[in-house]
C-alpha positions as CSV (number, residue, x, y, z in Angstrom):
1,X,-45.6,70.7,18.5
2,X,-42.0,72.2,18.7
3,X,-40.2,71.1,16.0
4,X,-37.0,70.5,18.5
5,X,-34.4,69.2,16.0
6,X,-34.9,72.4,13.9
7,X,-34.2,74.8,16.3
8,X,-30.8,75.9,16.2
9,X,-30.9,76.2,19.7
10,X,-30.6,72.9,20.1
11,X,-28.5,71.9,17.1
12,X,-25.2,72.2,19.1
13,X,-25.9,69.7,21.6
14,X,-27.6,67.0,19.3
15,X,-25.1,67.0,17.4
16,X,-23.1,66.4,20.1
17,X,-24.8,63.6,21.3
18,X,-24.6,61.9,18.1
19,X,-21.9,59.6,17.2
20,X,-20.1,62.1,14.7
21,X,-17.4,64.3,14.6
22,X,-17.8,67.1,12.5
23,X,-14.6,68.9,11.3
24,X,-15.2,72.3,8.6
25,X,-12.0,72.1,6.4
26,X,-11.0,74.4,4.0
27,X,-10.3,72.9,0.6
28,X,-6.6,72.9,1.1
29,X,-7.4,70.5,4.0
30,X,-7.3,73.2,6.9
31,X,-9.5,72.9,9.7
32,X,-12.0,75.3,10.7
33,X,-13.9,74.4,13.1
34,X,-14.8,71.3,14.2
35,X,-17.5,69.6,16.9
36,X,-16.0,66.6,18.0
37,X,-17.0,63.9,20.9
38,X,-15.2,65.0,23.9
39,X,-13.5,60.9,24.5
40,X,-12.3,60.4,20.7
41,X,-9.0,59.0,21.0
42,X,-7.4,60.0,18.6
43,X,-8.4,64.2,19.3
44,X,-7.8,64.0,22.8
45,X,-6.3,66.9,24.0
46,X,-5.8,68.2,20.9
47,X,-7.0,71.8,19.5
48,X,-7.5,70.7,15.6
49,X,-8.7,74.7,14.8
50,X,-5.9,76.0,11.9
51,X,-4.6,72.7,11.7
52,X,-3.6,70.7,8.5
53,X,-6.1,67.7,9.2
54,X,-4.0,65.3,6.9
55,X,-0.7,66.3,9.0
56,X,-2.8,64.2,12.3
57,X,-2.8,60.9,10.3
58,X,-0.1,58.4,10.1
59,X,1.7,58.6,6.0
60,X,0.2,55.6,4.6
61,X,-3.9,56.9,5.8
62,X,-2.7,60.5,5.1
63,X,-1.9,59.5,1.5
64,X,-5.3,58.6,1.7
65,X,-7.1,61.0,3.0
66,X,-5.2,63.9,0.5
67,X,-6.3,61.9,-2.6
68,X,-10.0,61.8,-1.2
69,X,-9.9,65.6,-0.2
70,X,-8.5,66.7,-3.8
71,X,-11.2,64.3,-5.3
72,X,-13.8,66.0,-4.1
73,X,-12.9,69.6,-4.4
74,X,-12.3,68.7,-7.9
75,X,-15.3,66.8,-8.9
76,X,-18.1,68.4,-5.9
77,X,-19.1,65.2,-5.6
78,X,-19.5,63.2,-1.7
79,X,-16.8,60.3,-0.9
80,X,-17.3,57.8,1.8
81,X,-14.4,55.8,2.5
82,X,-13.9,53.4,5.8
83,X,-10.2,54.1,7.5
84,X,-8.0,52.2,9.7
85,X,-6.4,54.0,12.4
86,X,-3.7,52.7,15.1
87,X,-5.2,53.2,18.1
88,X,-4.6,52.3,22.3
89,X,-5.8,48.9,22.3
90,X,-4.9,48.2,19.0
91,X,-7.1,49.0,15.3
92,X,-9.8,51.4,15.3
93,X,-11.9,51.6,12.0
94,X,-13.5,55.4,11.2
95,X,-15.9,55.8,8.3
96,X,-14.8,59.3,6.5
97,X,-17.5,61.2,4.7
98,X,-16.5,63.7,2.6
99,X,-18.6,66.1,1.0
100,X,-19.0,69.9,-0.4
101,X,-20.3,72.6,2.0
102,X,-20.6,76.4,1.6
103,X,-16.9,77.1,0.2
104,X,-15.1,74.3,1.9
105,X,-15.3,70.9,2.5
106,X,-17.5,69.2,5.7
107,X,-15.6,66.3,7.3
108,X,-18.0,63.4,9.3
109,X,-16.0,60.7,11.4
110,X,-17.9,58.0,12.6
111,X,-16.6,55.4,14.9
112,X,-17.1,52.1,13.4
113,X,-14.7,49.9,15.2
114,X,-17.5,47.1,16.7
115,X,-19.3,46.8,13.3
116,X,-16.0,46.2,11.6
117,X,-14.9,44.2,14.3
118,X,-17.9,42.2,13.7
119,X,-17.1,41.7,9.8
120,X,-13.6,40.2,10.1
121,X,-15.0,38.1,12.9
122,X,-17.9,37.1,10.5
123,X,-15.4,37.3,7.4
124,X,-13.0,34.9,9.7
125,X,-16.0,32.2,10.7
126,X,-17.5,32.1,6.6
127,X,-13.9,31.4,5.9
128,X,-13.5,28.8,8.6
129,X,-17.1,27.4,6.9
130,X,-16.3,27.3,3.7
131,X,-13.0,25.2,4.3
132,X,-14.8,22.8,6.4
133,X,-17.7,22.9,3.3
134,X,-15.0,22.1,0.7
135,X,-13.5,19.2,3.2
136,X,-16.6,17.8,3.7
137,X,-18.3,18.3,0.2
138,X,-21.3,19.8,2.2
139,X,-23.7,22.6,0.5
140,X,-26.5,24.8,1.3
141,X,-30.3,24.0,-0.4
142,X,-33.7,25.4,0.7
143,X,-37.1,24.1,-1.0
144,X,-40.2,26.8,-1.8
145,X,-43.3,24.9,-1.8
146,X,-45.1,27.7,-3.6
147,X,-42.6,27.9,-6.5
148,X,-41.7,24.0,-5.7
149,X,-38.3,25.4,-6.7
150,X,-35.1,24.1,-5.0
151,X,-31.8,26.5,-4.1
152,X,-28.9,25.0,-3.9
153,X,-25.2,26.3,-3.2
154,X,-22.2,25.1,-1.9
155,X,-18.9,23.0,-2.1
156,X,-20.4,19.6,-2.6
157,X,-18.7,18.7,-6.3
158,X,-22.3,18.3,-7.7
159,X,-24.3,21.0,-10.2
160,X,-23.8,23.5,-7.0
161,X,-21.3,26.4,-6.8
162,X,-20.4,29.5,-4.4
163,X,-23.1,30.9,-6.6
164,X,-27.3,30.3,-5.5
165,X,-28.8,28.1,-8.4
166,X,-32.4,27.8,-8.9
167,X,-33.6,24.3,-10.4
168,X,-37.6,23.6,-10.3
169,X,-38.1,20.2,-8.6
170,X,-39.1,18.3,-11.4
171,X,-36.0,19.3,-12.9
172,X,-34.3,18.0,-10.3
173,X,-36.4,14.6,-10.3
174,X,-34.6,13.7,-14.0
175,X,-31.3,13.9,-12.4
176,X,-32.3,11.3,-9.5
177,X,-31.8,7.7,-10.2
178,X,-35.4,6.8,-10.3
179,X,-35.7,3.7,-8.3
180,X,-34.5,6.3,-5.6
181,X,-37.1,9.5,-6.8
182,X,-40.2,7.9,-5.1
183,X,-38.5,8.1,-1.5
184,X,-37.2,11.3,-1.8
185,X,-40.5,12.6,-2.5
186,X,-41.8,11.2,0.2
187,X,-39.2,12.6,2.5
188,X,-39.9,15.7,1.2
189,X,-43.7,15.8,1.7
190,X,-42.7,14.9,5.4
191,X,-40.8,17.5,6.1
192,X,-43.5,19.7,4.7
193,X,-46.2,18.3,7.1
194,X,-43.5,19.1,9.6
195,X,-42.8,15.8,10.7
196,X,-39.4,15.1,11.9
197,X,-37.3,12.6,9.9
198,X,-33.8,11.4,9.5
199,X,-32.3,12.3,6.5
200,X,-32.5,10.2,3.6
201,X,-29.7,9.1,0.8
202,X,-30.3,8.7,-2.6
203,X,-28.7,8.9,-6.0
204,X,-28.3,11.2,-9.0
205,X,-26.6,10.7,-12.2
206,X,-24.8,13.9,-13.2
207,X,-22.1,14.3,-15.9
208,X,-22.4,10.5,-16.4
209,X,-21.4,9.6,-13.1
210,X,-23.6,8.2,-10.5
211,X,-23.3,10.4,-7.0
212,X,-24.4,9.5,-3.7
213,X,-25.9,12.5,-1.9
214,X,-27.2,13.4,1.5
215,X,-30.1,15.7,2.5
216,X,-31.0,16.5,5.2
217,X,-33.3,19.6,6.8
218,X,-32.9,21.7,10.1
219,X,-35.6,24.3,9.3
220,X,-39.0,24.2,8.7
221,X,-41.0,27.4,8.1
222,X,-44.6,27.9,7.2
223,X,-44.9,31.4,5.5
224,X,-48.0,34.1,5.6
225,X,-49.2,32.7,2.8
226,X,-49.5,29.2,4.0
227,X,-46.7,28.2,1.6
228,X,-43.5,26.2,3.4
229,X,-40.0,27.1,3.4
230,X,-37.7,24.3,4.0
231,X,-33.8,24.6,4.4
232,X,-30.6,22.3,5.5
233,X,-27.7,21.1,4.0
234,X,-26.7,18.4,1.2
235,X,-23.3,16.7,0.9
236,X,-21.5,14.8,-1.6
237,X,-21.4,11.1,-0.3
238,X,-20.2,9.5,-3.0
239,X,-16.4,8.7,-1.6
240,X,-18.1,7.4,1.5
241,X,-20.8,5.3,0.3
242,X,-18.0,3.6,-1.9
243,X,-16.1,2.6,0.2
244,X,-19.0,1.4,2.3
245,X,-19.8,-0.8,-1.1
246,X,-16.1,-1.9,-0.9
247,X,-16.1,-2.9,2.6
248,X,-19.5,-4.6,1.7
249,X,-17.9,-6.7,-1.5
250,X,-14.9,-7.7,1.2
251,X,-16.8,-9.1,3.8
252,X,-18.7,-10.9,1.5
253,X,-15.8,-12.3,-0.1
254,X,-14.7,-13.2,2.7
255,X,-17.6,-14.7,4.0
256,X,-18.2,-17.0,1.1
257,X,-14.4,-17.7,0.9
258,X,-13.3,-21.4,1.2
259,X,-10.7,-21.1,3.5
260,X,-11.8,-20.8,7.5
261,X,-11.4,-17.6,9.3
262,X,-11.7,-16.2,12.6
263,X,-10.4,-13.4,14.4
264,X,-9.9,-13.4,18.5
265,X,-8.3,-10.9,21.1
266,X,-5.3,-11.9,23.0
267,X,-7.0,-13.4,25.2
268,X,-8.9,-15.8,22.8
269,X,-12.3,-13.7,22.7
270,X,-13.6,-14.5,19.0
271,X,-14.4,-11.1,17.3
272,X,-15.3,-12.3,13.5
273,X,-15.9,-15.7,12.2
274,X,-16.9,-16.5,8.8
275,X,-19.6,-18.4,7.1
276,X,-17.0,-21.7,6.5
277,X,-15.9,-21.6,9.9
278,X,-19.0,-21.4,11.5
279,X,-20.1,-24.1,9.6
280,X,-16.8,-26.2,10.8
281,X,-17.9,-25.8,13.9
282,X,-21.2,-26.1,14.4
283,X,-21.8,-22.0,15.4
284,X,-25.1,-20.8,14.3
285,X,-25.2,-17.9,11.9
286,X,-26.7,-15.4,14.9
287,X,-24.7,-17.1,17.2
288,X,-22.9,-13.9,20.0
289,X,-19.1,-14.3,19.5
290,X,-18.4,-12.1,22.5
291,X,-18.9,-15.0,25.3
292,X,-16.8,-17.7,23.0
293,X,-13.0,-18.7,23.2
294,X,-11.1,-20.1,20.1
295,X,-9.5,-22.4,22.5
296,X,-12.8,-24.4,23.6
297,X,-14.1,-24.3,19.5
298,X,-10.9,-25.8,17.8
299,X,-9.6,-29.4,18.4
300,X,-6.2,-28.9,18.2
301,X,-6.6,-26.5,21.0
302,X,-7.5,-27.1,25.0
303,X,-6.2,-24.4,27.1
304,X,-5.0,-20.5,27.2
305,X,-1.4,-21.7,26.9
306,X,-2.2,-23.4,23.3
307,X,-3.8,-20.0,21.8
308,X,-0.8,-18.4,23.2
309,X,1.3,-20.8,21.4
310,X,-0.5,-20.3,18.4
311,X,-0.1,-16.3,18.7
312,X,3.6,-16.6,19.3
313,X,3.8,-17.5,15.8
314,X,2.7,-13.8,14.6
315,X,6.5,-12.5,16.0
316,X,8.5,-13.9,13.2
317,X,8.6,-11.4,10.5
318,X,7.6,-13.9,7.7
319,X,4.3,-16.0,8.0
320,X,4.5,-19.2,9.2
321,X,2.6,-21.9,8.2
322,X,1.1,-24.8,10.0
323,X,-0.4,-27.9,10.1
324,X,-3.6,-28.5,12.8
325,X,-4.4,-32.6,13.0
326,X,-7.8,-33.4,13.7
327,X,-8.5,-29.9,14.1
328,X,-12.6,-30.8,14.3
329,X,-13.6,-32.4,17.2
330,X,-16.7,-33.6,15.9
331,X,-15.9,-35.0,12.4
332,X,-12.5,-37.4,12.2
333,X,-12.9,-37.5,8.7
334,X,-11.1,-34.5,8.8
335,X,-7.4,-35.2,8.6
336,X,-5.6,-31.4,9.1
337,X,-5.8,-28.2,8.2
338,X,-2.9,-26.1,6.9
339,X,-3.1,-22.3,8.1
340,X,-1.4,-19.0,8.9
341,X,-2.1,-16.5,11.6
342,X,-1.1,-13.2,11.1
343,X,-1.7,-9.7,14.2
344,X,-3.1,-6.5,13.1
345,X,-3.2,-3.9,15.7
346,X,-6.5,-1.6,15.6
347,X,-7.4,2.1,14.9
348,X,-7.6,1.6,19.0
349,X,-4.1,0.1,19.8
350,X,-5.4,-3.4,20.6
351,X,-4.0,-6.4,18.9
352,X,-6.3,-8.6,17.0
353,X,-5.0,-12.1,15.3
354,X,-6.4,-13.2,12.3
355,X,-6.0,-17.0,11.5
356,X,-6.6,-18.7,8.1
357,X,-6.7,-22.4,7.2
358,X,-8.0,-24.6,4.9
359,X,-8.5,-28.3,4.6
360,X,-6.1,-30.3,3.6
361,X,-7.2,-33.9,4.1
362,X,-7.8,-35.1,0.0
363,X,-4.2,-33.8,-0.2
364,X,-2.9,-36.0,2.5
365,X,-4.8,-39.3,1.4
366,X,-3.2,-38.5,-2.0
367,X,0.0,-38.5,-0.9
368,X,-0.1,-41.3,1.4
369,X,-1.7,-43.3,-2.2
370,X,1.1,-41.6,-3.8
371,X,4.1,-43.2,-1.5
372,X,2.2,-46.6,-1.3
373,X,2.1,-46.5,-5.9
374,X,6.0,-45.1,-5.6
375,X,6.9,-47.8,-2.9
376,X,5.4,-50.6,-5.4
377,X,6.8,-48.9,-8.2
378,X,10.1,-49.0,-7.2
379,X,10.1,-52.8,-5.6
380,X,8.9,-53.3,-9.2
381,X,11.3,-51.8,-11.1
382,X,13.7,-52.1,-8.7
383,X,13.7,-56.3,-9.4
384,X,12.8,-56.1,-13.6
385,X,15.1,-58.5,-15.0
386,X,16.6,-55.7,-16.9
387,X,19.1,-52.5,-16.5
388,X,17.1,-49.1,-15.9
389,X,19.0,-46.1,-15.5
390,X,18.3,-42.4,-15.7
391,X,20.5,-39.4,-16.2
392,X,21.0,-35.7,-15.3
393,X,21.4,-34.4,-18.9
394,X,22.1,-30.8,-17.3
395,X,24.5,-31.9,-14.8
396,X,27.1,-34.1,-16.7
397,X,25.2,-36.9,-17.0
398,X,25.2,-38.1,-13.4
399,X,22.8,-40.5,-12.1
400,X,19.0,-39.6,-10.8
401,X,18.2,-43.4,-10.5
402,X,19.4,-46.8,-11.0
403,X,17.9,-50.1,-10.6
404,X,19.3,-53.6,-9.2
405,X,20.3,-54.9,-12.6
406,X,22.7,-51.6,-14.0
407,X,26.3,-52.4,-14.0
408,X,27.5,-53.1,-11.0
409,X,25.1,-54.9,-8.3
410,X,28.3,-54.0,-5.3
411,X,27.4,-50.5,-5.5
412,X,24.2,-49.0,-4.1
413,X,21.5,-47.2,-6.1
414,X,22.1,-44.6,-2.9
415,X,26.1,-44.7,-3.4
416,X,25.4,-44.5,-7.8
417,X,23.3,-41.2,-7.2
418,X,24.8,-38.0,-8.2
419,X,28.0,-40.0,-9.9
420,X,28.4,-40.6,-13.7
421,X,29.6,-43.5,-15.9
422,X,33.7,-42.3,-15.6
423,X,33.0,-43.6,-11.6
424,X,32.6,-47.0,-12.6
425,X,33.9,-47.8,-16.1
426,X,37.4,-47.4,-17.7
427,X,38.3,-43.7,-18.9
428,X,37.6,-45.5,-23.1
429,X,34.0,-47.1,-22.2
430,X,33.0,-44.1,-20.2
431,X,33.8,-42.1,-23.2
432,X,32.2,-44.1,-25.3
433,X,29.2,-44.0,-23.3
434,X,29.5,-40.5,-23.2
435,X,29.3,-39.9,-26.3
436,X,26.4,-41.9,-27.2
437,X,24.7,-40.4,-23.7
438,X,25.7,-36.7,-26.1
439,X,23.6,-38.0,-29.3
440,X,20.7,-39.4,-27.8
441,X,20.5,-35.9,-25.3
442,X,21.3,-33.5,-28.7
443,X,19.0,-35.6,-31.4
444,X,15.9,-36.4,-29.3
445,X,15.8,-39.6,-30.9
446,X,15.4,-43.2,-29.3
447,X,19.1,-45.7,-29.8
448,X,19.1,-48.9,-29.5
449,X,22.4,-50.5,-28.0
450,X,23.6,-54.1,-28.0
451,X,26.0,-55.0,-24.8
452,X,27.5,-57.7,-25.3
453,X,30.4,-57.4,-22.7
454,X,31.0,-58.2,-18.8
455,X,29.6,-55.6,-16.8
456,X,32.1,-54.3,-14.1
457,X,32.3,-56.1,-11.2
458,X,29.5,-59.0,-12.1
């Protein structure tokens, strides 16, 4: 068989085929001779031949180039180095191979402009992935069923790092909360058997926290040697699944509160009750909100125009409070309800009013007992056969009450409030009064006074 490659025959036209140029320099960086590609850019035209290669460069890669040439005529050793050169359509990239031949130096340029191309493209995206990885505390893990070994790298917080880390399975196990080990085993031997499964959630304490963690697997292959390769991703869930908790301990705060709650669109569709207003009235627990209106629930309510009444009270910047008589219409013994309603506008721009209110009948029967005791108490006092006063000790003494039989019966207990004993007695009584009014208020300690004179006016 002709050996075709070693015939020198054909040696000058291979090696112009290949990809190479080929450039004979002298050690002082002096072309002489050179087999080049006939369309490199940056040699087009040119005759190289006695030429100072270095001198073609721009300074900065010339620099370059010089301190790789003297290296290796000094040490006879081969450098390969990868260049950037300005070129038509913008960077080329040339990898330079330096290297000792006969008493000079053989150059090899090699266009390399897509493959670098390719790795600052690829450079670019595992950037672009690794920011998104760090955002989203996501990670890289692969299972060996033969080893029964887990990989695991990433940016999810947890025990992984930029760096691959081995951990054996059941190593792993001792970190998993182990109500949650059994299902994650099984999820496991699942995606083994190559059944397709969600992914599954479970916990692992680590550094004496507990983390919530997310695995979940998009590849599935079965080796030559029967054993399974398994790989996906796992992220750090732990920020999310708290604030799932939170939003869990909320609504069941507020489903268990005592006041009554609903929410409702503008145009009175209800969009949350809780359990106490439900309960008000009469709405079963799995009861659809969607096709109910909060102005055919409530009985203080008939009509459209009444919700929109209601909601007109959201516009004044402080909350308002009201008052809702019979607001049930099925139980009287319900007096009123005392409330607020307050808008809160959506992630989606609509407005949503929240109302809250709570019973306030026992308070209302109290107080009606509590004017019917004060009315008696008063006609009571108000007739004793003896002089009841009582007196603003931080306000000079004035009056705060006075009953039929104190000093003078021509003046009103409404005309007496607010005035002192100077409006009614001479200037030396009133200061006597005074006085005494000073050493009861000072000592704390009861006086008993004997007046034995003519009241004014009597």
């Amino acid at each position: 068989m002709e050996r075709i490659l070693h015939d020198l025959h054909h040696c000058k036209e291979i090696l112009k085929l290949t990809s190479d140029t080929i450039i004979w320099l002298s050690k002082e960086g002096i072309c002489l001779d050179i087999l080049a590609q006939e369309d490199v850019w940056y040699l087009r035209g040119k005759n190289l031949t006695g030429t100072h290669l270095p001198d073609i460069f721009p300074a900065a890669l010339s620099s370059e180039f010089r301190r790789d040439l003297l290296h290796t005529v000094n040490t006879q050793t081969k450098v390969v180095r990868e260049y950037a050169l300005p070129s038509e359509t913008g960077t080329s990239h040339f990898k330079c191979i330096l290297q000792p031949y006969a008493d000079g130096i053989l150059c090899q340029l090699r266009d390399v402009t897509g493959c670098s191309t390719c790795q600052i493209e690829l450079d670019k995206a595992n950037r672009k992935l690794s920011a998104i990885e760090q955002t989203a505390l996501l990670g890289h893990w692969s299972y060996h069923s033969q080893e029964k070994a887990l990989y695991f790298s990433g940016n999810t917080g947890i025990m992984s790092t930029s760096e691959i880390r081995r951990m054996l399975l059941d190593t792993y196990l001792n970190f998993v909360i182990p109500e949650d080990r059994e299902s994650l085993l099984e999820w496991l031997e699942n995606k083994l058997k190559g059944r397709n499964g969600q992914s599954i959630d479970y916990r692992i304490l680590f550094n004496h926290q507990i983390h919530y963690v997310r695995v979940n697997s998009y590849l599935c292959e079965v080796l030559p040697d029967n054993s399974v390769f398994l790989e996906g991703y796992i992220q750090n869930i732990t920020d999310i699944q708290r604030r799932r908790n939170d939003i869990n301990t909320l609504t069941h705060a507020v489903n268990n509160a005592t006041e009554s709650i609903f929410a409702a669109r503008r145009d009175g569709t209800l969009i949350f009750t809780n359990r106490k207003f439900r309960k008000n009235h009469l709405i079963s627990e799995q009861a659809d909100l969607s096709g109910l209106k909060i102005y055919d629930i409530v009985g203080d309510m008939q009509s459209p125009e009444d919700w929109h009444k209601r909601m007109k009270l959201t516009e004044s910047p402080h909350a308002q409070v009201y008052t809702i008589r019979n607001p049930l219409l099925h139980n009287k013994d319900v007096l009123a309800f005392e409330g607020t309603i307050y808008k809160v506008t959506t992630d989606e721009g609509e407005e949503t009013f929240w109302s809250f209110t709570h019973d306030i009948s026992e308070r209302i029967r109290y107080e009606k007992k509590l004017k019917r005791l004060t009315r008696i108490f008063n006609h009571t006092i108000d007739h004793l056969p003896a002089s009841i006063v009582v007196k603003d000790v931080q306000n000079d003494f004035r009056y705060l009450y006075r009953n039929r039989e104190s000093y003078n019966r021509k003046v009103s207990m409404e005309d007496a409030i607010g005035k002192n004993d100077f409006d009614f007695y001479p200037p030396e009584i009133a200061r006597e009064k005074w006085q005494e009014d000073i050493e009861i208020a000072t000592t704390g300690k009861k006086k008993t006074l004997d007046r034995r004179r003519e009241r004014p006016g009597r």
